[in-house]
PDB file of N, CA, C and O in Angstrom:
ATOM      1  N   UNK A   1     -36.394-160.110 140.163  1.00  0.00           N
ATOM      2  CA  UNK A   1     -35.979-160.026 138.791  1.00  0.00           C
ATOM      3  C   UNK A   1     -34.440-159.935 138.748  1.00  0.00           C
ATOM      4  O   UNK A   1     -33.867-159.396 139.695  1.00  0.00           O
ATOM      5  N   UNK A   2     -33.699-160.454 137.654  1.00  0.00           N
ATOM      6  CA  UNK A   2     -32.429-160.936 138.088  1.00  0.00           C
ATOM      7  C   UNK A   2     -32.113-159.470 136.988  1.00  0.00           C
ATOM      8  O   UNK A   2     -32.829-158.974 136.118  1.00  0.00           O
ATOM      9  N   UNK A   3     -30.671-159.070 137.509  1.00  0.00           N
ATOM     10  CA  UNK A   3     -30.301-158.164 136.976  1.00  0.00           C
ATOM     11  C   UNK A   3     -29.179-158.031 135.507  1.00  0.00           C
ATOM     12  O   UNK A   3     -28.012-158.421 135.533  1.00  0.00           O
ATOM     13  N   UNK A   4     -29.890-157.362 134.222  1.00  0.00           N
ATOM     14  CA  UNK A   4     -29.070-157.859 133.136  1.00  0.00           C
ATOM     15  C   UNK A   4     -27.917-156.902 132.713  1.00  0.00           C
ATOM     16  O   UNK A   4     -28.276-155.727 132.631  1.00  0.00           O
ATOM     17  N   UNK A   5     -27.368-157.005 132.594  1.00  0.00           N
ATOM     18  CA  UNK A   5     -25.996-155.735 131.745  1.00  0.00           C
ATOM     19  C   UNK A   5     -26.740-155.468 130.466  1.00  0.00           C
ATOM     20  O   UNK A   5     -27.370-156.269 129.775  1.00  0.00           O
ATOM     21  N   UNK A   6     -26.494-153.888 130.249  1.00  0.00           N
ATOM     22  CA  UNK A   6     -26.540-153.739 128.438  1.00  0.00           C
ATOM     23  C   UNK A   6     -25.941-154.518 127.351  1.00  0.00           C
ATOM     24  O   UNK A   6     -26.506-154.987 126.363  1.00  0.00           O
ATOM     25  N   UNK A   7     -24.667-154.585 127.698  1.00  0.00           N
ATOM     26  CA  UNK A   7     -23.796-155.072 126.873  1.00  0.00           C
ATOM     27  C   UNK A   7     -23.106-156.528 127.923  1.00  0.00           C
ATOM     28  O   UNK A   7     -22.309-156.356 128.846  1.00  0.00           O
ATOM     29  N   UNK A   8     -23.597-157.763 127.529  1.00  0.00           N
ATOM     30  CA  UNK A   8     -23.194-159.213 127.925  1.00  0.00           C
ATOM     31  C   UNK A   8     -21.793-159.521 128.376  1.00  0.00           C
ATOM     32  O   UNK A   8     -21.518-160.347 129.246  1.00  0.00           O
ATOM     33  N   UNK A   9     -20.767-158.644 127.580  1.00  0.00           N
ATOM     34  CA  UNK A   9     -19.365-159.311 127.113  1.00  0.00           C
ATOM     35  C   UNK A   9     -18.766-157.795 127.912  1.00  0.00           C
ATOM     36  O   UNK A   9     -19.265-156.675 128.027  1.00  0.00           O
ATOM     37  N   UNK A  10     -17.578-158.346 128.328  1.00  0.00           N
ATOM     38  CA  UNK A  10     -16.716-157.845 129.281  1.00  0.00           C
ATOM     39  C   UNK A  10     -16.134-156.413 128.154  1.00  0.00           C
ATOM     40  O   UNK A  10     -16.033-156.837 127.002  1.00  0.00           O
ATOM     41  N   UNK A  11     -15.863-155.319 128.236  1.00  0.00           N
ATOM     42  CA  UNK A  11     -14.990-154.461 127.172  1.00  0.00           C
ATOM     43  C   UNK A  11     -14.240-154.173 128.000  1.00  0.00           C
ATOM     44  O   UNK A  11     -13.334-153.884 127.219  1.00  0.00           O
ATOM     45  N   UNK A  12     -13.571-153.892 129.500  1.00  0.00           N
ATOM     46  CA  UNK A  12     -12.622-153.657 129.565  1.00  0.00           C
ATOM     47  C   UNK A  12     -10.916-154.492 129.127  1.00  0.00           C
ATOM     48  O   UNK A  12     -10.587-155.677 129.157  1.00  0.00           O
ATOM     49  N   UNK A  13     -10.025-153.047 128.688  1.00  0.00           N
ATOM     50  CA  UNK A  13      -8.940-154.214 128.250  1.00  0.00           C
ATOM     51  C   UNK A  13      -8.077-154.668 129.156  1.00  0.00           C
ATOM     52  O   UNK A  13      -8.047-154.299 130.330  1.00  0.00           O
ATOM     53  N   UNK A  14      -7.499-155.313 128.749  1.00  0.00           N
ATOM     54  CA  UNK A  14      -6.855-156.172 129.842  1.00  0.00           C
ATOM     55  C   UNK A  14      -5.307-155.393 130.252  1.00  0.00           C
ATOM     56  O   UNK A  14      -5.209-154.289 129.716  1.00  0.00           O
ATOM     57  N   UNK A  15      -4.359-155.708 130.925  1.00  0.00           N
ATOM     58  CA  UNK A  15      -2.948-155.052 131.136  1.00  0.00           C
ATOM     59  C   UNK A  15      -2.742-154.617 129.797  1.00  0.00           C
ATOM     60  O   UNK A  15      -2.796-153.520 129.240  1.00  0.00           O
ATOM     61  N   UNK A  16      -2.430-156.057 129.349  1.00  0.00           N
ATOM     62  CA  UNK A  16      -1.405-156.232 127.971  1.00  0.00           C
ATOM     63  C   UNK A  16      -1.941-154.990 126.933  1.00  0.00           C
ATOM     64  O   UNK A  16      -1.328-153.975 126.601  1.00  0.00           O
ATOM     65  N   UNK A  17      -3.074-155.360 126.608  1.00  0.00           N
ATOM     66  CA  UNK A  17      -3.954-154.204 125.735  1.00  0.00           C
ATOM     67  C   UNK A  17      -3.880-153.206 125.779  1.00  0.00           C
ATOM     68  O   UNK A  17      -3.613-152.764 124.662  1.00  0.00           O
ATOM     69  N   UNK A  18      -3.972-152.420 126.547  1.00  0.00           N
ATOM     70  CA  UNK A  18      -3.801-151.103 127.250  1.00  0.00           C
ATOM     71  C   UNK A  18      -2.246-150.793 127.433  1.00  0.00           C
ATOM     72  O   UNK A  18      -1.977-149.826 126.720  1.00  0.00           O
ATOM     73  N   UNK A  19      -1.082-151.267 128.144  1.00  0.00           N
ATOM     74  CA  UNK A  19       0.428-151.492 127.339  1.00  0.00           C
ATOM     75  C   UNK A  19       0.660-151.189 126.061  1.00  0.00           C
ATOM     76  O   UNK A  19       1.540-150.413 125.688  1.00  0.00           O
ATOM     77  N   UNK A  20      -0.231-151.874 125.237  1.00  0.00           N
ATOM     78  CA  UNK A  20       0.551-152.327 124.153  1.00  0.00           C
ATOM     79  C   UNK A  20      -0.196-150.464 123.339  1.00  0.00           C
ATOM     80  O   UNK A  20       0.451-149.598 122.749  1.00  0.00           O
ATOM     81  N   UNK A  21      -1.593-150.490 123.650  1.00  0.00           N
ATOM     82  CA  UNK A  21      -2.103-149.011 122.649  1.00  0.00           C
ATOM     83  C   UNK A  21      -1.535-148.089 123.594  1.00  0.00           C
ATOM     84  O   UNK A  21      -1.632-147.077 122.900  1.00  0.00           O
ATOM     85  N   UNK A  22      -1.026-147.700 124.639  1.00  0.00           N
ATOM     86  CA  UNK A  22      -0.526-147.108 125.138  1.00  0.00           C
ATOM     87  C   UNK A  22       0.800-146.401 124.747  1.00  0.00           C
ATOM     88  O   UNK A  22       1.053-145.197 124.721  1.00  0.00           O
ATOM     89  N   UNK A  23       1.578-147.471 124.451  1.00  0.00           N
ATOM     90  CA  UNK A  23       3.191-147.678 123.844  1.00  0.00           C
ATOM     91  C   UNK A  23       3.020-147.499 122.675  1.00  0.00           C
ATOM     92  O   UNK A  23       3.955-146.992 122.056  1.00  0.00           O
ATOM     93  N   UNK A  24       1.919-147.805 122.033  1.00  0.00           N
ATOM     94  CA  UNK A  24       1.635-147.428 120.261  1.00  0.00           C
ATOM     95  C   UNK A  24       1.070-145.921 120.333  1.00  0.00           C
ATOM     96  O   UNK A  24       1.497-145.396 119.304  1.00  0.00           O
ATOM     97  N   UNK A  25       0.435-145.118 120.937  1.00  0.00           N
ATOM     98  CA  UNK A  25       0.377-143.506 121.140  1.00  0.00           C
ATOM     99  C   UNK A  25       1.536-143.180 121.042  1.00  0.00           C
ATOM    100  O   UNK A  25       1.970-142.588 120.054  1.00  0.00           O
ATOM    101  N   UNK A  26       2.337-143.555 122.187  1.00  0.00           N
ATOM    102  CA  UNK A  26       3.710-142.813 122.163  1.00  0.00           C
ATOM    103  C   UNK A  26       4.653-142.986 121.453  1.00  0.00           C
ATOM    104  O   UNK A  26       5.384-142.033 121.182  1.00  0.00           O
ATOM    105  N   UNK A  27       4.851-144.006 121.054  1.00  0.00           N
ATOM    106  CA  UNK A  27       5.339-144.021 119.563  1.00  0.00           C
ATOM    107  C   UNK A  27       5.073-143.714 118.540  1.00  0.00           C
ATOM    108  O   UNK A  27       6.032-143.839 117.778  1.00  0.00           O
ATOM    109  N   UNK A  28       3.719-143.147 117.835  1.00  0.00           N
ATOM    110  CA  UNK A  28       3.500-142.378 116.769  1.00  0.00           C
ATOM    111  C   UNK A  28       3.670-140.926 117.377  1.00  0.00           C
ATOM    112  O   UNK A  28       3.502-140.040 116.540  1.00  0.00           O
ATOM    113  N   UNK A  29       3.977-140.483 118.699  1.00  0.00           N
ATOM    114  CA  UNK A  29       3.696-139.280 118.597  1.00  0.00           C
ATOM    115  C   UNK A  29       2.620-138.612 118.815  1.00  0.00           C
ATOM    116  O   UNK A  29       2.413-137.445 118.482  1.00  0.00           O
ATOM    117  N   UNK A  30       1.712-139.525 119.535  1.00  0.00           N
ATOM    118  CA  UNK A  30       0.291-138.742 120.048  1.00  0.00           C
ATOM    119  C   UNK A  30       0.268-138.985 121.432  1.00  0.00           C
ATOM    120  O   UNK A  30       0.122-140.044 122.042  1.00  0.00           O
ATOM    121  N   UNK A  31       0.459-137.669 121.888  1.00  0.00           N
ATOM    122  CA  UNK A  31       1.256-137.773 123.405  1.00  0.00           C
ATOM    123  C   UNK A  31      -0.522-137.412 124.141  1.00  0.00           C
ATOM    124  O   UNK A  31      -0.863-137.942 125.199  1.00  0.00           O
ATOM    125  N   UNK A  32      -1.226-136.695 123.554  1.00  0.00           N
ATOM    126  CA  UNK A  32      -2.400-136.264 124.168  1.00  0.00           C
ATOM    127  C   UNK A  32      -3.397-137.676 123.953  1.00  0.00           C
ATOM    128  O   UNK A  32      -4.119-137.960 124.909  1.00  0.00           O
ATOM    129  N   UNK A  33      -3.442-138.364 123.000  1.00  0.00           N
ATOM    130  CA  UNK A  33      -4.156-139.770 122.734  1.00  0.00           C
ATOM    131  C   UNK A  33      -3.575-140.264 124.086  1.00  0.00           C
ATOM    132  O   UNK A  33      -4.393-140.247 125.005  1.00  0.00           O
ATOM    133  N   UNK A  34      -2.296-140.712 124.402  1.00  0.00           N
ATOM    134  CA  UNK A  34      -1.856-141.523 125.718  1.00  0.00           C
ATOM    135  C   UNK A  34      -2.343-140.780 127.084  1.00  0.00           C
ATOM    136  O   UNK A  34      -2.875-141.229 128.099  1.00  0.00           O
ATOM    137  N   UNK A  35      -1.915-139.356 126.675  1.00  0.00           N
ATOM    138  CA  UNK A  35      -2.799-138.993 127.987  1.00  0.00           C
ATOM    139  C   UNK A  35      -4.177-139.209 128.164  1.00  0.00           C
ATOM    140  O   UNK A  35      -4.514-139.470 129.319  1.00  0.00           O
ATOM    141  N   UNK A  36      -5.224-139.157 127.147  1.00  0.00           N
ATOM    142  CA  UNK A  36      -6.691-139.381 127.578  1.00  0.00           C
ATOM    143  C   UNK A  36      -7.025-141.183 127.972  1.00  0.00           C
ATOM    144  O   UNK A  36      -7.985-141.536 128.658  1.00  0.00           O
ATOM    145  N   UNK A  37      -5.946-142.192 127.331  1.00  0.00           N
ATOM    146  CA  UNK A  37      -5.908-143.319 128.016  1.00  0.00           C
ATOM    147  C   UNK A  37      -5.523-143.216 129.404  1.00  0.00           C
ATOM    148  O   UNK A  37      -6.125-143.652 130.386  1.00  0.00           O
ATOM    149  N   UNK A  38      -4.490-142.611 129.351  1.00  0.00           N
ATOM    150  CA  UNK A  38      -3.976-142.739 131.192  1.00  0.00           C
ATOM    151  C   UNK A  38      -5.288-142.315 132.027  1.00  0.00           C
ATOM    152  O   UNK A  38      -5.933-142.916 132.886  1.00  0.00           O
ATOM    153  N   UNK A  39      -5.443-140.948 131.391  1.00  0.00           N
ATOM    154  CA  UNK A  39      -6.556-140.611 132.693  1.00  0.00           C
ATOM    155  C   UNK A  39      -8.044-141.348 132.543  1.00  0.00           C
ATOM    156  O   UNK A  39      -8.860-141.082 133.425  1.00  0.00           O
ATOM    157  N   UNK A  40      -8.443-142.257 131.480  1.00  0.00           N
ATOM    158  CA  UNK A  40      -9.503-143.075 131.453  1.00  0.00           C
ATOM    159  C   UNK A  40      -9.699-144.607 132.113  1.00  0.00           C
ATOM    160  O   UNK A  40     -10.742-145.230 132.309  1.00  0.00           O
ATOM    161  N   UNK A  41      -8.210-145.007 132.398  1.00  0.00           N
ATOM    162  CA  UNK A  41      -7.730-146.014 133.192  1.00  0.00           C
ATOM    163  C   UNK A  41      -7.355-145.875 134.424  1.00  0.00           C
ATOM    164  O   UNK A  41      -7.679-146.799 135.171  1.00  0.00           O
ATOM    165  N   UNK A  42      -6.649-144.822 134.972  1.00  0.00           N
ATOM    166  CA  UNK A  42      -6.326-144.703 136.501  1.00  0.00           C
ATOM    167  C   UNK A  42      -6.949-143.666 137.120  1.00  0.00           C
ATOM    168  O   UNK A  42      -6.668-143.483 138.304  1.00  0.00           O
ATOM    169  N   UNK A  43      -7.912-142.777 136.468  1.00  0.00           N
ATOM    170  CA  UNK A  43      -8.773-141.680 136.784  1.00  0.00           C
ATOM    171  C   UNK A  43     -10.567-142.390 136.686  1.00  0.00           C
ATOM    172  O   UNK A  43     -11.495-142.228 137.479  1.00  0.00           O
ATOM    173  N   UNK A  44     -10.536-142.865 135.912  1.00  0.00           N
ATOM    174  CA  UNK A  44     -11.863-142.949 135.634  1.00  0.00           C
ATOM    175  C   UNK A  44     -12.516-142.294 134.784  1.00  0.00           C
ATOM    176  O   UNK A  44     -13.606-142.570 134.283  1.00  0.00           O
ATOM    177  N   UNK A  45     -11.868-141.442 134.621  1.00  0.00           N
ATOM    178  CA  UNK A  45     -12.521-140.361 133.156  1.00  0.00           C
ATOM    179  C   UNK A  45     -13.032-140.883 132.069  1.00  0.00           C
ATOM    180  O   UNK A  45     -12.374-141.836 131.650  1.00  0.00           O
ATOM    181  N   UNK A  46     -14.130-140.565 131.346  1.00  0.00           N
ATOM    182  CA  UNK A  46     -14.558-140.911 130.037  1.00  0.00           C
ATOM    183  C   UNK A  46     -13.636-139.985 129.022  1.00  0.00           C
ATOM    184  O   UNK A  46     -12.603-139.428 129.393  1.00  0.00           O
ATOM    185  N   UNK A  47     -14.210-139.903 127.590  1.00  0.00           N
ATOM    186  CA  UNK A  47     -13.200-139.467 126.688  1.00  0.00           C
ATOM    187  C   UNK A  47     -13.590-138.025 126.473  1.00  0.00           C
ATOM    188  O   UNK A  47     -12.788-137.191 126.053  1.00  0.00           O
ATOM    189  N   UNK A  48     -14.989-137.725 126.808  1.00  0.00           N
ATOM    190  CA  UNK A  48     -15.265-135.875 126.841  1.00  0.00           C
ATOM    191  C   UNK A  48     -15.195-135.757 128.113  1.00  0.00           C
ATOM    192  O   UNK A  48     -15.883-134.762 128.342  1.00  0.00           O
ATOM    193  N   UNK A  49     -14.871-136.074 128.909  1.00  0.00           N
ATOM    194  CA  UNK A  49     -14.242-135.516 130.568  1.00  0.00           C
ATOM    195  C   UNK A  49     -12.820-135.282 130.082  1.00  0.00           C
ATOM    196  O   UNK A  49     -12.429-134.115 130.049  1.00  0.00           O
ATOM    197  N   UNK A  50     -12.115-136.123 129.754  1.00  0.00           N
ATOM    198  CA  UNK A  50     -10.924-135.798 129.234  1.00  0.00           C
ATOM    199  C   UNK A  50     -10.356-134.074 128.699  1.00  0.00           C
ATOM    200  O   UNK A  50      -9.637-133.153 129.085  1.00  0.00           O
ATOM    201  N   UNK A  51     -11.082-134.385 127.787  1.00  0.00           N
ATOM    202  CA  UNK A  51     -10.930-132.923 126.606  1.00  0.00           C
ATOM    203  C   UNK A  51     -12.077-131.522 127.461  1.00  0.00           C
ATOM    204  O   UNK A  51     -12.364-130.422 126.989  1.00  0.00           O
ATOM    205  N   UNK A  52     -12.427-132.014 128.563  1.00  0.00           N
ATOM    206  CA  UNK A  52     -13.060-130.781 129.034  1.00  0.00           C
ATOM    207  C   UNK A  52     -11.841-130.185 130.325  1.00  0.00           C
ATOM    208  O   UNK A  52     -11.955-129.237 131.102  1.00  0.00           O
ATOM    209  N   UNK A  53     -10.885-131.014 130.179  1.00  0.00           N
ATOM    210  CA  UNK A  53     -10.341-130.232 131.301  1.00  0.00           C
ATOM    211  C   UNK A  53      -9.210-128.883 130.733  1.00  0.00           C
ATOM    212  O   UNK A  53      -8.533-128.854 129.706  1.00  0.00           O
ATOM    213  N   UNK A  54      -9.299-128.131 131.533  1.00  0.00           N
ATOM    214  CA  UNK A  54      -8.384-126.699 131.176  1.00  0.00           C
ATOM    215  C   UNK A  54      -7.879-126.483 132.428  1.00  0.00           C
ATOM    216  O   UNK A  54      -8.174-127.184 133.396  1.00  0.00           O
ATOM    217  N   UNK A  55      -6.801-125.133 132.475  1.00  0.00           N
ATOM    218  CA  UNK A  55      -5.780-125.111 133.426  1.00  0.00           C
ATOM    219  C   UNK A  55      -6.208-124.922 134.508  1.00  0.00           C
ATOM    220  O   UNK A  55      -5.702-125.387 135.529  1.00  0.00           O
ATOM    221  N   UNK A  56      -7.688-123.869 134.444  1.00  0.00           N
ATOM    222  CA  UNK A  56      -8.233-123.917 136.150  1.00  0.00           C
ATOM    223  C   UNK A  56      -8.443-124.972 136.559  1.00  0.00           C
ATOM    224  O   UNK A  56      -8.265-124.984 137.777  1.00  0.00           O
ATOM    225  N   UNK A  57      -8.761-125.973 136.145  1.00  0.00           N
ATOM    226  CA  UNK A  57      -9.617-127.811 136.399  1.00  0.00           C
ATOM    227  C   UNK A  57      -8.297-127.856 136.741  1.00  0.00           C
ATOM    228  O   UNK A  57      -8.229-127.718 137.962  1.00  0.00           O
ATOM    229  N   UNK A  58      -7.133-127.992 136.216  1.00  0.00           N
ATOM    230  CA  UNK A  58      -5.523-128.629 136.642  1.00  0.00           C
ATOM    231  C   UNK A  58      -5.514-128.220 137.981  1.00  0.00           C
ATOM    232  O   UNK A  58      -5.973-128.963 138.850  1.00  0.00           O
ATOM    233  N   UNK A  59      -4.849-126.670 138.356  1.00  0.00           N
ATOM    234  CA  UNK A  59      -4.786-125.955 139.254  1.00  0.00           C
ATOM    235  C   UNK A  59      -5.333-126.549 140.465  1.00  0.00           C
ATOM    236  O   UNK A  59      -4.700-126.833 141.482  1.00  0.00           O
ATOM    237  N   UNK A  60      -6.984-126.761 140.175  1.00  0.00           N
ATOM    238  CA  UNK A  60      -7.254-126.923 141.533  1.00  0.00           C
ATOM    239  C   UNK A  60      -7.332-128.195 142.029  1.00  0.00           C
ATOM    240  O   UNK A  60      -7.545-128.360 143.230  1.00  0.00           O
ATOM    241  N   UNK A  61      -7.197-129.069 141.323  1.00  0.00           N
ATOM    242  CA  UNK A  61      -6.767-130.560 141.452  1.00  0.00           C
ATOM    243  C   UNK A  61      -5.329-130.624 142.335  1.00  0.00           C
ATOM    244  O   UNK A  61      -5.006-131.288 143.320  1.00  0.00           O
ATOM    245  N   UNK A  62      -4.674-129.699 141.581  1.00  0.00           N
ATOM    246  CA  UNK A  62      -3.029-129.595 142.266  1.00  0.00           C
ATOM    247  C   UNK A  62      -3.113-128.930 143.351  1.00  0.00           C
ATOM    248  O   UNK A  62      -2.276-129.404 144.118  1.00  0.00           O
ATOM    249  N   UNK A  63      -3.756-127.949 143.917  1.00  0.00           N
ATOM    250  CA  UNK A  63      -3.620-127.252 145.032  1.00  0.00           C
ATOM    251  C   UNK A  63      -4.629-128.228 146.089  1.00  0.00           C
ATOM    252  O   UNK A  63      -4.651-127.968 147.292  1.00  0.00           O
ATOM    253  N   UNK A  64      -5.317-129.180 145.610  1.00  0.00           N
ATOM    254  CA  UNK A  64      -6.032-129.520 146.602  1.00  0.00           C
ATOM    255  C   UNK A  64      -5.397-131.040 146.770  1.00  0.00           C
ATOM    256  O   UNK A  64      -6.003-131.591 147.688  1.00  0.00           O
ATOM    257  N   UNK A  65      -4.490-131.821 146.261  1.00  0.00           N
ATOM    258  CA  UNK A  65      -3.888-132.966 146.274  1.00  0.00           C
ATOM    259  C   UNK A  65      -2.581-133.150 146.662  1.00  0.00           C
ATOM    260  O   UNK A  65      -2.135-134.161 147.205  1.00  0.00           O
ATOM    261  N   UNK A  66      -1.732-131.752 146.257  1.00  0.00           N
ATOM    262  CA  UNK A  66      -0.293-132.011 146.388  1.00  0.00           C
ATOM    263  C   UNK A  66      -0.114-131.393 147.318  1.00  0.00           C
ATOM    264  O   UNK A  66      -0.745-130.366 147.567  1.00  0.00           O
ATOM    265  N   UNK A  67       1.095-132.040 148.293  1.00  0.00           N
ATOM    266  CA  UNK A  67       1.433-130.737 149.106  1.00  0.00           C
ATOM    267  C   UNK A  67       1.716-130.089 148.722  1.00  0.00           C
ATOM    268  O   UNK A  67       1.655-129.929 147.503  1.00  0.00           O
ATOM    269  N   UNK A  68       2.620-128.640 150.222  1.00  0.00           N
ATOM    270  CA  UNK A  68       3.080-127.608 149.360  1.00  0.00           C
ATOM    271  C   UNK A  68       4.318-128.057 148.353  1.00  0.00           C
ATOM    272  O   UNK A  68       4.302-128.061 147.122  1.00  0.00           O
ATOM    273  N   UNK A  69       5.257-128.386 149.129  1.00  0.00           N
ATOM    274  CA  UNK A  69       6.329-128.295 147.686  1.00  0.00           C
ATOM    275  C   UNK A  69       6.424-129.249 146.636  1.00  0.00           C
ATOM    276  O   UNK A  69       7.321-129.419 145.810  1.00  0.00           O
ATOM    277  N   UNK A  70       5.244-129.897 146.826  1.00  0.00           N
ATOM    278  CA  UNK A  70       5.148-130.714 145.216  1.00  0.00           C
ATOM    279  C   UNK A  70       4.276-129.596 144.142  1.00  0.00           C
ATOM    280  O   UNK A  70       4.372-129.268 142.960  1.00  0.00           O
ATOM    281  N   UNK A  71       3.310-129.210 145.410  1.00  0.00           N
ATOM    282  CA  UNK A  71       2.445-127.927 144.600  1.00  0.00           C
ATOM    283  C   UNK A  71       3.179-126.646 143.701  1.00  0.00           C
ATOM    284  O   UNK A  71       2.744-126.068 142.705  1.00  0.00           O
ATOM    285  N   UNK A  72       4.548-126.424 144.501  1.00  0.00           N
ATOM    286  CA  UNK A  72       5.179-125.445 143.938  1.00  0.00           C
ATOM    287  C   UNK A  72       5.697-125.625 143.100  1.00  0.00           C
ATOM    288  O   UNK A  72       5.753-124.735 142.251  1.00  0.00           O
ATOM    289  N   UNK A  73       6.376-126.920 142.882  1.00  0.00           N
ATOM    290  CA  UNK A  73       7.478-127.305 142.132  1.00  0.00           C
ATOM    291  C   UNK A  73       6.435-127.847 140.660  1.00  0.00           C
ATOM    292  O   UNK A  73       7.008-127.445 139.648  1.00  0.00           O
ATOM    293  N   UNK A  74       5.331-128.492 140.354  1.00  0.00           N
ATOM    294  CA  UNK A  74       4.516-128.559 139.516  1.00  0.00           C
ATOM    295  C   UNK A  74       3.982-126.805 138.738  1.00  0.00           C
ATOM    296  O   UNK A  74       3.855-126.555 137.540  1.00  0.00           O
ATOM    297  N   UNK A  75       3.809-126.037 139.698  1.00  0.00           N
ATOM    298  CA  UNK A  75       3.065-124.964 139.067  1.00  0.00           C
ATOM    299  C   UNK A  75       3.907-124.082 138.288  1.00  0.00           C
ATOM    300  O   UNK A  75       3.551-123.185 137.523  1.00  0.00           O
ATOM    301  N   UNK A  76       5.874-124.728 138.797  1.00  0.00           N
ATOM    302  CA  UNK A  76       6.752-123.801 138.037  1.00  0.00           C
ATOM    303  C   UNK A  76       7.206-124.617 136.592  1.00  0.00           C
ATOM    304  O   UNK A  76       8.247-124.353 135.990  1.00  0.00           O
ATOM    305  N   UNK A  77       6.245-125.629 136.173  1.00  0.00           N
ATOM    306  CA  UNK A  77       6.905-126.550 135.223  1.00  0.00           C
ATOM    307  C   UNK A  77       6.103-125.695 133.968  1.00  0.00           C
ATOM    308  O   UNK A  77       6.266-126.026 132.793  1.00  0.00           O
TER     309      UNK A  77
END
């Protein structure tokens, strides 16, 4: 049995697309809208993974990815 997609038609956007609503967040001023794109494009995150993260979720992402003195120098920002 041959295998079908839910949805037929491609939805991811392309560079340009993603550029362009990207650069349109940050230009109105919705700095947290651009962040839940960034991390849904180079993270993989969906849009309630996004909004579920808090500072312990940060923390240990950072202590387990950065070295030390990137680790330090992030945790004093």
């Amino acid at each position: 049995m041959k295998k079908q997609r839910a949805c037929p038609t491609d939805r991811i956007w392309s560079k340009d697309e993603f550029e362009r609503m990207h650069a349109l967040a940050i230009f109105q001023g919705r700095e947290g809208f651009a962040s839940v794109l960034l991390l849904g494009r180079f993270a993989g995150l969906r849009i309630h993974e996004c909004f579920r993260i808090d500072i312990a979720t940060t923390s240990k992402v950072i202590s387990a990815t950065l070295p030390p003195p990137l680790r330090w120098i992030s945790m004093a920002m």
